[in-house]
C-alpha positions as CSV (number, residue, x, y, z in Angstrom):
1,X,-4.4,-14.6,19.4
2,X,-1.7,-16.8,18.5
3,X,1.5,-17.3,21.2
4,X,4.0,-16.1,18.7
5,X,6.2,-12.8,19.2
6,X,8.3,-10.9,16.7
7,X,11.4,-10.9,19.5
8,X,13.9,-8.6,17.1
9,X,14.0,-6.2,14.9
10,X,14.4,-8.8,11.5
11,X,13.1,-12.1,12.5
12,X,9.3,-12.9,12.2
13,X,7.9,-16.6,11.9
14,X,7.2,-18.1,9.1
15,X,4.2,-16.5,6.9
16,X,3.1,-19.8,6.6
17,X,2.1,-20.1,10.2
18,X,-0.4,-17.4,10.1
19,X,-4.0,-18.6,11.0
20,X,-6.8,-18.6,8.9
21,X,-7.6,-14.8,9.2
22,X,-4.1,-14.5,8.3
23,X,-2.8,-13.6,12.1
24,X,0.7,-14.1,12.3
25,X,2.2,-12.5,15.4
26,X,2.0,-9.8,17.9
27,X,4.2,-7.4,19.9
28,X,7.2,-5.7,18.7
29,X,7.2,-1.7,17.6
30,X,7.1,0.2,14.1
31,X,10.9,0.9,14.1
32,X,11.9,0.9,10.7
33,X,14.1,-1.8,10.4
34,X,11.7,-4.1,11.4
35,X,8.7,-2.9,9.5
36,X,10.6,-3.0,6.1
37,X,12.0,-6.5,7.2
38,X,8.0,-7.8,7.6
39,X,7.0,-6.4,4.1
40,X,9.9,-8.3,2.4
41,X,8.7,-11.6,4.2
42,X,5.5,-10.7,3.1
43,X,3.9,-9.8,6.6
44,X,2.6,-6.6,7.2
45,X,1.4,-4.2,10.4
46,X,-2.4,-3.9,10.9
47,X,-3.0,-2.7,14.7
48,X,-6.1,-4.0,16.5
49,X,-7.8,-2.5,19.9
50,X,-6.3,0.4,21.0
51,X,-4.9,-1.8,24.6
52,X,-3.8,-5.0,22.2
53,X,-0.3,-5.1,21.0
54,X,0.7,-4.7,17.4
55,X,-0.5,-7.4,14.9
56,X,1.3,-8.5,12.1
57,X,-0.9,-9.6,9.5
58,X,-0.2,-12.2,5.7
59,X,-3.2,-13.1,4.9
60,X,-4.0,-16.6,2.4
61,X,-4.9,-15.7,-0.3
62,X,-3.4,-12.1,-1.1
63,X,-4.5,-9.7,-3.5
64,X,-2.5,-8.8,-6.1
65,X,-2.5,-6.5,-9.0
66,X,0.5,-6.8,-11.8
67,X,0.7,-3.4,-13.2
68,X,0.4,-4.7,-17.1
69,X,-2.8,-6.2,-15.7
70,X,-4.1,-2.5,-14.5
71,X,-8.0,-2.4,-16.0
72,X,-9.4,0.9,-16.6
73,X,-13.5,1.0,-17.1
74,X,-14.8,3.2,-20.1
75,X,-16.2,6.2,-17.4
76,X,-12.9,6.2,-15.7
77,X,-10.9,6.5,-18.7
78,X,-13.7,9.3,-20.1
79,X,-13.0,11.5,-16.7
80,X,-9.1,11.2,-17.1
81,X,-8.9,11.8,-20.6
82,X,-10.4,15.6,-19.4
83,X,-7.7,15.5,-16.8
84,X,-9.3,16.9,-14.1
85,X,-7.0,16.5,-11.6
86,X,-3.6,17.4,-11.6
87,X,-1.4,14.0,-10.4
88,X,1.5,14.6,-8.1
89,X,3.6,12.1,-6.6
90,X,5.3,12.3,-3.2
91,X,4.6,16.4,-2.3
92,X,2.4,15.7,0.1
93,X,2.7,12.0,2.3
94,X,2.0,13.3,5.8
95,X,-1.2,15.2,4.4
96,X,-2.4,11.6,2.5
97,X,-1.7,9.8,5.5
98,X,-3.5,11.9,7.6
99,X,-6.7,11.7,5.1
100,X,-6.3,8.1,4.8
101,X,-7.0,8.1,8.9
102,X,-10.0,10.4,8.5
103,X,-11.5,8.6,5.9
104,X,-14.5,6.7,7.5
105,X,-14.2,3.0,6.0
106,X,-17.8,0.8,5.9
107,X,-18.1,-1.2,8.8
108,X,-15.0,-0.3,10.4
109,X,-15.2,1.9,13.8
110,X,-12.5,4.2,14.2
111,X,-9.4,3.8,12.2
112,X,-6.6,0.9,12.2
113,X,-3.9,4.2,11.5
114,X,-3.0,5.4,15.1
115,X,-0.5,8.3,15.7
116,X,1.8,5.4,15.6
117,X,1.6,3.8,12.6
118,X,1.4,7.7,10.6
119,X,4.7,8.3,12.7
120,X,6.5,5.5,11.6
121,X,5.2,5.6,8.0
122,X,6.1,9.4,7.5
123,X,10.0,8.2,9.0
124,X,9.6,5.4,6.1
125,X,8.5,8.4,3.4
126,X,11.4,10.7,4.8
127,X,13.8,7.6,4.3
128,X,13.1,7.1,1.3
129,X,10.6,3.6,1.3
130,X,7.0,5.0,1.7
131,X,5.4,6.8,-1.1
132,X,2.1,8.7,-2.1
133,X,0.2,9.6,-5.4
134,X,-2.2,12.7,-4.6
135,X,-4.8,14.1,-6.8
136,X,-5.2,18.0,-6.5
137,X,-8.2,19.7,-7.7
138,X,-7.7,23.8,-8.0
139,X,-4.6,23.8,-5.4
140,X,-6.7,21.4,-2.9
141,X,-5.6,17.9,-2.3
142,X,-8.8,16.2,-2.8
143,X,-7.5,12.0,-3.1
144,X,-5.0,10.0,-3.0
145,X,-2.7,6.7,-1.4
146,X,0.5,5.7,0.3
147,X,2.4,2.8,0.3
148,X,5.8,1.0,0.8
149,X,8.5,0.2,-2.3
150,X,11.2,-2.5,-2.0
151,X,12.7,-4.0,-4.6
152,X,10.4,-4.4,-7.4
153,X,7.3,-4.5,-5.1
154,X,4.8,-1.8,-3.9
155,X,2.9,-2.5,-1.2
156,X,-0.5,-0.1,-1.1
157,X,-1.9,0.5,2.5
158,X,-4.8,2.3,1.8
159,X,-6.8,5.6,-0.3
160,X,-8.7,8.5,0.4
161,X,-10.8,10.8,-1.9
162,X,-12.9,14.0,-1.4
163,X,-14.1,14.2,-4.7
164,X,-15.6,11.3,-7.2
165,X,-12.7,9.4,-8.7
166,X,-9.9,11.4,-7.6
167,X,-8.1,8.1,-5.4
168,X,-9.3,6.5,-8.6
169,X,-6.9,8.5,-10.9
170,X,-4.3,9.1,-8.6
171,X,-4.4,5.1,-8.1
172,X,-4.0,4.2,-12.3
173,X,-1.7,7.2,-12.8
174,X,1.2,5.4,-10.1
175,X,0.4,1.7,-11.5
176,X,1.3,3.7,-15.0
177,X,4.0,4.8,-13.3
178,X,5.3,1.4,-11.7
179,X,4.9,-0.4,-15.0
180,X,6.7,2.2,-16.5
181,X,9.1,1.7,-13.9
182,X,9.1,-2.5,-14.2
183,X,7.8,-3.1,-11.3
184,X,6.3,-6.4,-11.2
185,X,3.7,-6.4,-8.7
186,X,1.4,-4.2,-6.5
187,X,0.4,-5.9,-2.9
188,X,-3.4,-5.1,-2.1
189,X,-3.3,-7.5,0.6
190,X,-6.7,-8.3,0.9
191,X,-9.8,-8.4,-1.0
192,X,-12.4,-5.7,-1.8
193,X,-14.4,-4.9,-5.0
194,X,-13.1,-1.9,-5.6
195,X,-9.6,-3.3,-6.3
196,X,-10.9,-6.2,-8.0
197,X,-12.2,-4.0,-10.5
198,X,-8.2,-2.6,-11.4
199,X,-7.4,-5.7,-11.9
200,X,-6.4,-7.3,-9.0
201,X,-6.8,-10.8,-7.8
202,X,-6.5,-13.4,-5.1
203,X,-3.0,-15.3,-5.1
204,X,-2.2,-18.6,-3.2
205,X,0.0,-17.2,-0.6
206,X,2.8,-19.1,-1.7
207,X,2.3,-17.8,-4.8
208,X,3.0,-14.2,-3.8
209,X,5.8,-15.2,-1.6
210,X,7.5,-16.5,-4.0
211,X,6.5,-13.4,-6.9
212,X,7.9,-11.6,-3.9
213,X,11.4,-13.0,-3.3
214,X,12.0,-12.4,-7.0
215,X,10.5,-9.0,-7.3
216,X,12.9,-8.1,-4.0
217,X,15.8,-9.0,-6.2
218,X,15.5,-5.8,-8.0
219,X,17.3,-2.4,-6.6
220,X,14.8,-0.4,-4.6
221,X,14.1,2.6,-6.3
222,X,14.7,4.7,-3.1
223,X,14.3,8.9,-2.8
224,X,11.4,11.2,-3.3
225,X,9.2,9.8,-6.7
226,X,8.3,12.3,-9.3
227,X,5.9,12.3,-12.1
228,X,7.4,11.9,-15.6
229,X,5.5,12.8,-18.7
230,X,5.6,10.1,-21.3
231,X,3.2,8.1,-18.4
232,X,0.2,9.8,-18.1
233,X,-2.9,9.1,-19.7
């Protein structure tokens, strides 16, 4: 584990100090200040053993996805075209959250989303900064995702469904939503398949730290986020 702390509730080293599994520090709490501080130095939380201090995470390369990149395959676009979800944004975050933690992951035992981390990221939704997109299926939220906004950034932390495709549509519906929106990137962090298939790809780190500092340039779009017509599919 690497001897660096995160003393305060703003300063972090550098991201360019992280280790090769993209490690960058430890210690320090999920207080809001300093949580949206890492995501605009492109560091993010990712907790560890339950006795192990918080880990702070920017991992080279990063995925990224930039909204007009979005890809959407044939049979996805054939299941939203009979819209059979309804898409909501933001009327449900502590319920996503919560699904998100339940969701068994492949070769992951337990989940990295302790009663901590859905504390402070519910305080980040009711501020204002943390977001979700939430499929609902005959009055039953049945998928969905959460994430941070700054600037012109989103940063996703991670999906749930309870029905085929349902994270799936939520997912394209708010990258419609964020081009829509001029947003000019969505931070996946890290890669898997199924995000490489939207679109996304692996950046140089400096790369996204720098697509970063000018995406942060932008006015957050701060509040609750609502669905607006003229985006869907």
């Amino acid at each position: 584990m690497p001897k660096r702390r995160s003393p305060d509730q703003r300063r972090f080293p550098d991201p360019r100090l992280a280790d090769a599994d993209g490690l960058l520090a430890y210690g320090g709490d999920l207080h809001p200040e300093r949580v949206l501080a890492a995501y605009a130095q492109g560091i993010f939380p990712w907790p560890g053993e339950e006795a192990w201090p918080l880990l702070w995470y920017s991992p080279d390369p990063r995925m990224v996805l930039r909204p007009e990149d979005l890809h959407v395959s044939q049979s996805l676009r054939k299941t939203l075209k009979r819209q059979p979800f309804e898409i909501r944004l933001d009327t449900a975050f502590a319920q996503v959250i919560r699904a998100c933690a339940r969701t068994p992951r492949p070769e992951q035992d337990g989940t990295w989303i302790t009663t901590a981390m859905l504390e402070a990221y519910c305080h980040l939704h009711d501020l204002g900064f943390a977001h979700s997109a939430e499929a609902w299926l005959d009055g039953e939220l049945v998928g969905g995702l959460y994430g941070v906004s700054l600037g012109a950034a989103f940063f996703g932390e991670s999906m749930f469904a309870r029905r085929p495709d349902a994270s799936k549509a939520a997912f394209v519906h708010l990258v419609q939503h964020l081009q829509a929106w001029q947003f000019q990137l969505v931070d996946c962090q890290v890669y898997t398949e199924h995000l490489a298939r939207f679109g996304a790809v692996l950046w140089p780190r400096e790369d996204f730290l720098q697509a970063l500092a000018r995406a942060l340039q932008v006015p957050t779009r701060r509040g609750t986020w609502q669905m607006e017509p003229h985006t869907r599919v």
